[in-house]
Backbone as a chain_set.jsonl record, in Angstrom:
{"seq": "XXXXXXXXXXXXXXXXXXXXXXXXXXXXXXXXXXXXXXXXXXXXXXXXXXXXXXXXXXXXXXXXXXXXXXXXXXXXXXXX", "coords": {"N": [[21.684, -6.15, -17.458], [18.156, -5.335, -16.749], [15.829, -6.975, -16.718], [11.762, -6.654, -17.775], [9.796, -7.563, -15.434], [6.982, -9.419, -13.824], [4.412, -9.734, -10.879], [1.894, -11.219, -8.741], [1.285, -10.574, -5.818], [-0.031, -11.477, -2.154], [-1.217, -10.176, 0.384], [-1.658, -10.087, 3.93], [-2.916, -7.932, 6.407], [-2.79, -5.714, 9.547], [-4.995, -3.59, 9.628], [-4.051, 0.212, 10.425], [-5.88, 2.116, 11.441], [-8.506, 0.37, 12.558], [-7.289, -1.685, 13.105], [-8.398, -4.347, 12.324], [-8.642, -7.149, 10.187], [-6.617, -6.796, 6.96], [-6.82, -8.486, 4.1], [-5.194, -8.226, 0.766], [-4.493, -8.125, -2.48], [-2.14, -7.214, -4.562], [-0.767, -6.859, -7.844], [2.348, -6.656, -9.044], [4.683, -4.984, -11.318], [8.105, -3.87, -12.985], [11.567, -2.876, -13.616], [13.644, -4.747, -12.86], [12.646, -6.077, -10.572], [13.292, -8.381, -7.728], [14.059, -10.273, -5.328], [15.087, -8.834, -3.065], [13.714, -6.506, -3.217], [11.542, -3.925, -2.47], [8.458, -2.603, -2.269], [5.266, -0.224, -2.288], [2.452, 0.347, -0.986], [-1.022, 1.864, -1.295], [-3.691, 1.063, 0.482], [-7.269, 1.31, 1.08], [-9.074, 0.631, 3.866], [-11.592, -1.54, 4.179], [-13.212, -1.621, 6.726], [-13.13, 0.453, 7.755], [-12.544, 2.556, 6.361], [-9.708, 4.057, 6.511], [-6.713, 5.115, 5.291], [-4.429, 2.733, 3.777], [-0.355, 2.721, 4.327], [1.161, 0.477, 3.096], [4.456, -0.845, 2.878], [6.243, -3.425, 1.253], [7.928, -6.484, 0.738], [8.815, -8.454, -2.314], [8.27, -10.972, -1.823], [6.03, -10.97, -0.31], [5.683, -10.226, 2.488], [5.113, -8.404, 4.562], [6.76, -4.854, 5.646], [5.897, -2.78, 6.725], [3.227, -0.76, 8.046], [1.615, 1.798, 8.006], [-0.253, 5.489, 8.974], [-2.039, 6.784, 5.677], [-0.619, 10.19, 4.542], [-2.218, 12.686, 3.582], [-1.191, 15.034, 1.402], [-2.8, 17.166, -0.131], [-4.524, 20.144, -0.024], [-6.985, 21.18, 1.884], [-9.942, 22.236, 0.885], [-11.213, 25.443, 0.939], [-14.257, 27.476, 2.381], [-15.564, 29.891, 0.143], [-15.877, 33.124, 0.289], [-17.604, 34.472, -0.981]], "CA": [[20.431, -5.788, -18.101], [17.403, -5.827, -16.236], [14.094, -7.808, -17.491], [10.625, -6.48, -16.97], [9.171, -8.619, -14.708], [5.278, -9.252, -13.056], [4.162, -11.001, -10.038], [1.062, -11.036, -7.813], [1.598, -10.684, -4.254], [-1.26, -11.315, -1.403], [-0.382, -8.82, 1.829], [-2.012, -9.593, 4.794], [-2.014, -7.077, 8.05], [-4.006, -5.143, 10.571], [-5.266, -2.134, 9.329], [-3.934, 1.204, 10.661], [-6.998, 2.717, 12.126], [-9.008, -0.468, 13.463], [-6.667, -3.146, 13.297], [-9.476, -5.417, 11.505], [-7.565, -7.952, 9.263], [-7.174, -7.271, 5.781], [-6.041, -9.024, 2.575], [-5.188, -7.496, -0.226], [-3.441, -9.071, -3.594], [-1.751, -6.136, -5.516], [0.072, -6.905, -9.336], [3.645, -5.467, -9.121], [5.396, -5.142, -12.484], [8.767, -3.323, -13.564], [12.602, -3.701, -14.167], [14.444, -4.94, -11.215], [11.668, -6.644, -9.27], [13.754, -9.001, -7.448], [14.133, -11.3, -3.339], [15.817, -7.566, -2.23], [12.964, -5.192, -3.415], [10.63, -3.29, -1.893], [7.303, -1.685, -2.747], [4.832, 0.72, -1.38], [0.934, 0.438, -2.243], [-1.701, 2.885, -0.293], [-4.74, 0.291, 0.933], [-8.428, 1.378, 1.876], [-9.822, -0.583, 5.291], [-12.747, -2.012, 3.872], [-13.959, -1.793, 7.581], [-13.511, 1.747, 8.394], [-12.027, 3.547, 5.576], [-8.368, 4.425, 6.566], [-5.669, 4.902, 3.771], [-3.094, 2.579, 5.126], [0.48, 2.978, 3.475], [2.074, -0.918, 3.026], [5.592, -1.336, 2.16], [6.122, -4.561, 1.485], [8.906, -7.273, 0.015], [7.545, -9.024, -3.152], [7.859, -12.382, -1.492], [4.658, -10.975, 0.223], [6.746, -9.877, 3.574], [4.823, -6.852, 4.912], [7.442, -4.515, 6.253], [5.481, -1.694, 8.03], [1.578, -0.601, 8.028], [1.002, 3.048, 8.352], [-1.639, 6.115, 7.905], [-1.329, 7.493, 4.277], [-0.882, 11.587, 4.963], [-3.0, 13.244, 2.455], [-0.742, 16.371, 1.276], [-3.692, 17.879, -0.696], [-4.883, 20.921, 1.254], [-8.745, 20.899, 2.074], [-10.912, 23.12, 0.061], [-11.938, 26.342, 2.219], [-15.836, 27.911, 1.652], [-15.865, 30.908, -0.502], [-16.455, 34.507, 1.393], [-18.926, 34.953, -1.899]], "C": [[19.267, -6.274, -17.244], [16.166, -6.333, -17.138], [12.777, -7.178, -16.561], [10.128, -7.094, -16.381], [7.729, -8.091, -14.252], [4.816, -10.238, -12.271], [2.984, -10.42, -9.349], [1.368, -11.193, -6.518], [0.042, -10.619, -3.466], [-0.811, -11.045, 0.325], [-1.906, -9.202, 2.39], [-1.315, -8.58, 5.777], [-3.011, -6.452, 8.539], [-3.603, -3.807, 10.25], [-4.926, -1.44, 10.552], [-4.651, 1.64, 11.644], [-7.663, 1.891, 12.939], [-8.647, -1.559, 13.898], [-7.651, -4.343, 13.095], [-7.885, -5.759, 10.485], [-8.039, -7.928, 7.928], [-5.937, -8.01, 4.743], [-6.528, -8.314, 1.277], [-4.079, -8.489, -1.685], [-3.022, -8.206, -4.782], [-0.285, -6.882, -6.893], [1.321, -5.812, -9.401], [4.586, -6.123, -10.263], [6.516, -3.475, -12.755], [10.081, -4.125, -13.652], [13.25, -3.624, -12.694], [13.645, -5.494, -10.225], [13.029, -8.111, -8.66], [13.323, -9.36, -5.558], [14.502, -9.704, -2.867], [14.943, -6.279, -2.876], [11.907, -4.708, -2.615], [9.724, -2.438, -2.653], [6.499, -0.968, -1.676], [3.446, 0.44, -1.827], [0.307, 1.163, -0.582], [-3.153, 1.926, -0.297], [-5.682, 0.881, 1.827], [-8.669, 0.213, 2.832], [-10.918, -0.967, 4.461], [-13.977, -1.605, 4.865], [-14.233, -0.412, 7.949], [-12.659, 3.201, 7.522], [-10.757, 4.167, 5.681], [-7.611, 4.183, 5.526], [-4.689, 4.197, 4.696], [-1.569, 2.384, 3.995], [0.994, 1.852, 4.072], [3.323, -0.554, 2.913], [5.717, -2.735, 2.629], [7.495, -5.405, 0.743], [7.663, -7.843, -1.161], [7.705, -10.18, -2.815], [6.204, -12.351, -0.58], [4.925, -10.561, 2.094], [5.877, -8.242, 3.557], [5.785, -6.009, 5.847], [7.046, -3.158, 7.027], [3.941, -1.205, 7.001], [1.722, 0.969, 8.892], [0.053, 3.751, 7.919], [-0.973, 6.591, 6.674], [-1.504, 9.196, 4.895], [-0.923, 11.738, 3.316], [-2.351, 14.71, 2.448], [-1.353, 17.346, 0.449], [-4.11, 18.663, 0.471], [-6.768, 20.975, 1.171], [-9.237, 22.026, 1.461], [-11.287, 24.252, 0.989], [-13.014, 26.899, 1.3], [-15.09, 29.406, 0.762], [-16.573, 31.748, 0.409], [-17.976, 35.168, 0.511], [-20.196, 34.729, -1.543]], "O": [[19.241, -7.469, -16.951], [15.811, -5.86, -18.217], [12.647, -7.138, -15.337], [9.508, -7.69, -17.261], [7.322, -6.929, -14.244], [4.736, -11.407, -12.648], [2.933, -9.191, -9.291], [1.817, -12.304, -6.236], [-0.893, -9.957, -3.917], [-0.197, -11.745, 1.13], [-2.971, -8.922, 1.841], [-0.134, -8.33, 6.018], [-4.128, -6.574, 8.037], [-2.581, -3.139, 10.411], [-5.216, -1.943, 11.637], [-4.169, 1.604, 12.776], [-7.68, 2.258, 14.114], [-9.194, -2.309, 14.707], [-7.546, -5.302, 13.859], [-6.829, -5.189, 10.211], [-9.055, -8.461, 7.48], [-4.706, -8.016, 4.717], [-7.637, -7.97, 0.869], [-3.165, -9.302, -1.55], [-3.492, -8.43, -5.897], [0.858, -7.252, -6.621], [1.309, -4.615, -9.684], [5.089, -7.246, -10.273], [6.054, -2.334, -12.745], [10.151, -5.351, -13.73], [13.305, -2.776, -11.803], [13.966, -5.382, -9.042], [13.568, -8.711, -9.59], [12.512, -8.785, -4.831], [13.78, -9.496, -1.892], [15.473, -5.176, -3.008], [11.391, -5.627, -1.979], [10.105, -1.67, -3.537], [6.8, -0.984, -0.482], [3.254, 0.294, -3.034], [0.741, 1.116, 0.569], [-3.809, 2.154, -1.313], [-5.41, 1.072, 3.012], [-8.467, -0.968, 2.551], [-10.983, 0.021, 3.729], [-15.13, -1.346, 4.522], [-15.327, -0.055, 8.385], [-12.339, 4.325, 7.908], [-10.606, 5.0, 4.788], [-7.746, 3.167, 4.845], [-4.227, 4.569, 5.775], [-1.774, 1.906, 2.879], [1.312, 1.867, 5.261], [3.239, 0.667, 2.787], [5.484, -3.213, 3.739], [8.146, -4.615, 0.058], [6.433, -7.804, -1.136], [7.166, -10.875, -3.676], [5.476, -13.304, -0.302], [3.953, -10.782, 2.817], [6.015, -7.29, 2.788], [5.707, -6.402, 7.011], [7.801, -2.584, 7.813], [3.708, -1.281, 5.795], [1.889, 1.141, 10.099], [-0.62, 3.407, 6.947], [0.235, 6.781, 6.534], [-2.448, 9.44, 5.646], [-0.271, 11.321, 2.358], [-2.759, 15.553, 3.246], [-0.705, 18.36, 0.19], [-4.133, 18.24, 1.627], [-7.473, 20.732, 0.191], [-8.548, 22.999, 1.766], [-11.782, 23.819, 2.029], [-12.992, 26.926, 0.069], [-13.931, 29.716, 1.039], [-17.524, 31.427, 1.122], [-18.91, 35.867, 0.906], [-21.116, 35.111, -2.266]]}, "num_chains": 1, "name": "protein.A"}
């Protein structure tokens, strides 16, 4: 049986785009949080606006820093 669980984690790392250093402290709660899990959270730069896609351990273990790809398609003008 798993138990809901909730922990705060604080993820440093070098942003994506400018490699400026950020910290971030994201609230991860469900069933199965455990030492062998992994999460994902999508982090603005502060410095230059890049989505950067974390995965991380919840001991606070950043395991890779990439861009987020935005699969929304861009708006095109109207021929009206």
């Amino acid at each position: 049986m798993h138990v809901m669980m909730e922990l705060k984690v604080t993820l440093d790392f070098s942003c994506y785009g400018c490699e400026e250093c950020v910290t971030v402290t994201v609230q991860c709660r469900g069933k199965g949080i455990g030492s062998e899990t992994l999460a994902a959270v999508n982090v603005p730069c502060p410095s230059c606006s890049t989505i950067n896609k974390l995965s991380f351990e919840t001991n606070g273990t950043v395991r890779s820093v990439r861009p987020c790809v935005c699969y929304r398609p861009l708006p095109e003008p109207s021929v009206n």
